[in-house]
Structure formats: structure tokens, C-alpha cells
C-alpha positions in Angstrom: 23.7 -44.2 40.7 24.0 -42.6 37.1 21.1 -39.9 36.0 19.2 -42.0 33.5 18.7 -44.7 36.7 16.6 -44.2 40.1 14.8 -41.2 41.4 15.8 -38.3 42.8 13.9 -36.2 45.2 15.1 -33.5 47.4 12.3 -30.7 48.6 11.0 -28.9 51.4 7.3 -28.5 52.5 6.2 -26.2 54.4 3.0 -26.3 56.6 1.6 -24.9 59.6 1.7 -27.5 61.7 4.7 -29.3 60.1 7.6 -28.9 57.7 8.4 -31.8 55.2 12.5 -31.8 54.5 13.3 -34.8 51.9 16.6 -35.5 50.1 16.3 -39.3 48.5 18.2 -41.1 46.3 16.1 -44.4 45.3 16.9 -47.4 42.7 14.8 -47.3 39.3 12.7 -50.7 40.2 11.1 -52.3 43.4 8.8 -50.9 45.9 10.2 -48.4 48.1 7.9 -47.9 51.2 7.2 -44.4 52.4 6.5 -45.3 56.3 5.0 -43.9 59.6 2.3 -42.5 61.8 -0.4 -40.5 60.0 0.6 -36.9 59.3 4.3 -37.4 59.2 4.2 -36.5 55.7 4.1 -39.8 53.7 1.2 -37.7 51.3 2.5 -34.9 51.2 5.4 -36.1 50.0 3.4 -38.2 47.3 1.6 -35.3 45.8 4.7 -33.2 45.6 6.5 -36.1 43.5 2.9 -35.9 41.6 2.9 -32.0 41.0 -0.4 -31.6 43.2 2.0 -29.7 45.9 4.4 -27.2 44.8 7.3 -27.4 47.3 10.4 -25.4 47.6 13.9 -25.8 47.4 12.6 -29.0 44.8 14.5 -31.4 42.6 12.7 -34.0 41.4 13.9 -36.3 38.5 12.8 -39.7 37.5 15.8 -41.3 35.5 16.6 -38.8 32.8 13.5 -37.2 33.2 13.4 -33.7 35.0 10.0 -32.9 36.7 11.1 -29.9 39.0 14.2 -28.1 39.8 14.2 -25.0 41.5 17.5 -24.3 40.5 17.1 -24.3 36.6 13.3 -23.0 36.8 12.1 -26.4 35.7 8.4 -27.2 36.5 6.3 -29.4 35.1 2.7 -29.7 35.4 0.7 -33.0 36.8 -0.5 -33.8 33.2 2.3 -33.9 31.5 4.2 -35.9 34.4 5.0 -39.4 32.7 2.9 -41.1 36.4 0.4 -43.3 37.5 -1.4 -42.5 41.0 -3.4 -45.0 43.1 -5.5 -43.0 46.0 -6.5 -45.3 49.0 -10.3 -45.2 47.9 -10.5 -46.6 44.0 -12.0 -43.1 41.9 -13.9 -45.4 39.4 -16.6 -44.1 36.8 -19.8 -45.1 38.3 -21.1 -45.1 34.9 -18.5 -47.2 33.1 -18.4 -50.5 32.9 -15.1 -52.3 34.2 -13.8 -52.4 30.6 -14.4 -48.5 29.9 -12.7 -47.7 32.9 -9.8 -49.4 32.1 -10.1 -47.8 28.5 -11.0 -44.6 29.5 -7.1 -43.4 30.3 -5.8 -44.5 27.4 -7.5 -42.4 24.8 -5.1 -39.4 25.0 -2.0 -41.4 25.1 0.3 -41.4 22.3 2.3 -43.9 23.5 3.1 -47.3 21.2 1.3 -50.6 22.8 -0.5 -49.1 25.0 -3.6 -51.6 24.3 -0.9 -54.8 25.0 0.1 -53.0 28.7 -3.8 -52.9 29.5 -4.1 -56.9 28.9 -0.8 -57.3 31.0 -2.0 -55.1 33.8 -5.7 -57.4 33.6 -3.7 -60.2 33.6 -1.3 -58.8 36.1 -4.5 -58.3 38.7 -6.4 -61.1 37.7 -9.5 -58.9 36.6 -10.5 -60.5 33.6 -13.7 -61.6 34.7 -14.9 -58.5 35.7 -14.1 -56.2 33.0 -18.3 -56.4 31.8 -19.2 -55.5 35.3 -19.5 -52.0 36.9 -18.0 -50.7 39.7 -21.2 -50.7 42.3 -20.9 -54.5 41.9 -17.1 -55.0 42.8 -16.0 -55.6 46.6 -13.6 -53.0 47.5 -10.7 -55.3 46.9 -12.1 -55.7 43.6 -12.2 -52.0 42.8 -8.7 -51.0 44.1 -7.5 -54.1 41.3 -9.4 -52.4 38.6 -7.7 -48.8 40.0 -4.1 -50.3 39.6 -4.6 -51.8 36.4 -6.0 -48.3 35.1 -2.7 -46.8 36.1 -0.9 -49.6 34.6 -2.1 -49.2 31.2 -0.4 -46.0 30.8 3.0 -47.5 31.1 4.5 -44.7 33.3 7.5 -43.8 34.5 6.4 -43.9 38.1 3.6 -45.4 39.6 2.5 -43.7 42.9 -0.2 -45.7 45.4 -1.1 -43.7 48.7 -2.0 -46.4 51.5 -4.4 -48.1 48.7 -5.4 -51.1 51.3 -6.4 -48.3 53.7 -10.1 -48.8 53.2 -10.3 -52.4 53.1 -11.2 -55.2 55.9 -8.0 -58.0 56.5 -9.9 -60.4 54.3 -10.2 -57.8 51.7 -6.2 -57.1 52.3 -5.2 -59.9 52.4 -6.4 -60.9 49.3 -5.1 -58.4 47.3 -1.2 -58.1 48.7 -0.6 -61.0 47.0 -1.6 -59.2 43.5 0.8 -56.4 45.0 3.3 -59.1 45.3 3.0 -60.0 42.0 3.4 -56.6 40.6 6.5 -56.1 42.1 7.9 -59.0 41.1 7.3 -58.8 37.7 7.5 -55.3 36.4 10.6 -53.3 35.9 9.2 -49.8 37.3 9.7 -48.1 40.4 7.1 -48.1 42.8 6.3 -45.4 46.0 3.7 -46.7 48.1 2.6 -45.0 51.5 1.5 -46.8 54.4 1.1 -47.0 58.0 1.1 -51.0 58.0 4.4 -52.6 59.3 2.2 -55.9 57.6 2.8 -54.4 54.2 6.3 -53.2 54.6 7.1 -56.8 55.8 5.3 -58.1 52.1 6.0 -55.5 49.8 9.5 -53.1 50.5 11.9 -53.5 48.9 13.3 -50.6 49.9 12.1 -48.4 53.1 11.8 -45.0 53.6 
């Protein structure tokens, strides 16, 4: 795999109860599953990639882009990392309608057609009908849709999503994996999404780590 495709990630994490040890090489599209028991890392591991956790020993590089390297004293800050993060419970503005939430991301990015990703991504989740509402009025499954399409709109490099059917009922799961499916189908981005669900590695991996 040549530098400008896939990611790279090799770090070490160390914890009092635990120590995280990663090297990965993974392609530059799909869904690549981060899989197992609770506590075995699949987070930690997230918010590493993210800059929330600063491991040692780190390489991280998505294409050509390098976000940490140890070696070179590379280290770049969550802001300026080129990502899109989906936590398991959707961190909507109360306040905001639907519409502003989706908007709300987008005012700092310099980025060219950034208004034509945000119809994709409402498209893309099927969420046009509730962009006047606000978020105390969406089911959960609802919300999480609105959450992905936020991280969408910025186009990013990466998009991260940390067990984001955690919260829900079945019915509310099983609504939504089919949006999930869709996603991964039809965008060209590299995807890490955590679970403990062997339900969702069977729909969504692509890849499994």
C-alpha cells in the first residue's frame, strides 16, 4: 500500500489497568470494524487516532497526511485533524433546530462545496424531513442520523463513530444500519467504527480489526 493510500497506525497506550499496543495497516475506503469486549481498547484506540489521547511510540498517517509521529516530532492537535467523530450518544444543540445543527460545523471550514456535501449527507441519511425540527423531538435513531450527517458535511479525511447504535433499542438499530449500509456503499472514505455487536460486524465490515 503506497503512502498517499490507507491509514497507518502504530502506538502504544499505556493505562493502569491495561496497555493498548497497535500497529495497522488499513485500505483508504470501507468500514474497518474495531471489535471486542468492553475495555479491550476499541476507544482508546479511537481517541488516539482523534488526538484526544496522546500515546507513545505513535505513527499515525491518514494517506499522505501525517497526524503524529514520534519519530519526526510530528503532532498535530484535534482541530486541525482533517476528521469527523460520531460518539454513541448524538451531542446535538438543544437549542438548534435540525438545520442549524447541521450548519453549525460548517462555518469555519474553508473547504470548496462544502454546502453540496451537507445535501448529500441529508440525502445520504434520509433526514430531510426533519431538518425544521429540534433535537428534543427526534427518536434516538433519529438524532444519531442527524450526528452522522453533521460529520459528513465536513468532508474529512476520516470519519470516526464509537459504538454509535450503543444507546438505541433493536427497532431503533435496526432501522438505522441500513443508512449505515448505505454510507458505506456509497462514499469513498475510510471509516473506523467500534463495537461490541457481532450483528454489526456481520452488516457493516468490511474490514475487521
Amino acid at each position: 500500500m503506497s503512502p498517499e493510500e490507507g491509514l497507518r497506525i502504530r502506538l502504544r497506550l499505556t493505562r493502569p489497568d491495561f496497555a493498548l499496543q497497535v500497529d495497522l495497516d488499513l485500505p483508504s475506503t470501507g468500514i474497518t470494524v474495531l471489535y471486542g469486549a468492553s475495555g479491550s481498547g476499541k476507544t482508546s484506540l479511537l481517541r488516539c487516532v482523534a488526538g484526544l489521547e496522546r500515546p507513545t511510540d505513535a505513527l499515525v498517517r491518514v494517506g499522505r497526511d501525517l497526524w503524529h509521529d514520534d519519530a519526526s516530532g510530528v503532532y498535530v492537535p484535534t482541530w486541525q485533524r482533517d476528521l469527523g467523530y460520531v460518539f454513541h450518544e448524538a451531542s446535538l444543540f438543544e437549542h438548534l433546530s435540525v438545520q442549524e445543527n447541521l450548519s453549525y460545523g460548517l462555518k469555519r471550514s474553508k473547504k470548496q462545496g462544502t454546502a453540496q456535501a451537507l445535501l448529500r449527507a441529508i440525502e445520504l441519511l434520509g433526514i430531510g424531513h426533519l431538518t425544521h425540527r429540534h433535537p428534543g423531538s427526534l427518536s434516538g435513531g433519529e438524532r444519531q442520523r442527524v450526528a452522522i450527517a453533521r460529520a459528513l458535511a465536513s468532508q474529512p479525511r476520516l470519519l470516526l463513530l464509537d459504538e454509535p447504535l450503543a444507546s438505541l433499542d433493536m427497532a431503533r438499530r435496526q432501522e438505522i444500519l441500513p443508512w449505515l449500509e448505505s454510507m458505506r456503499d456509497e462514499l469513498h472514505m475510510p471509516m473506523l467504527y467500534v463495537t461490541h455487536s457481532a450483528d454489526e460486524v456481520a452488516r457493516l465490515a468490511d474490514h475487521l480489526v
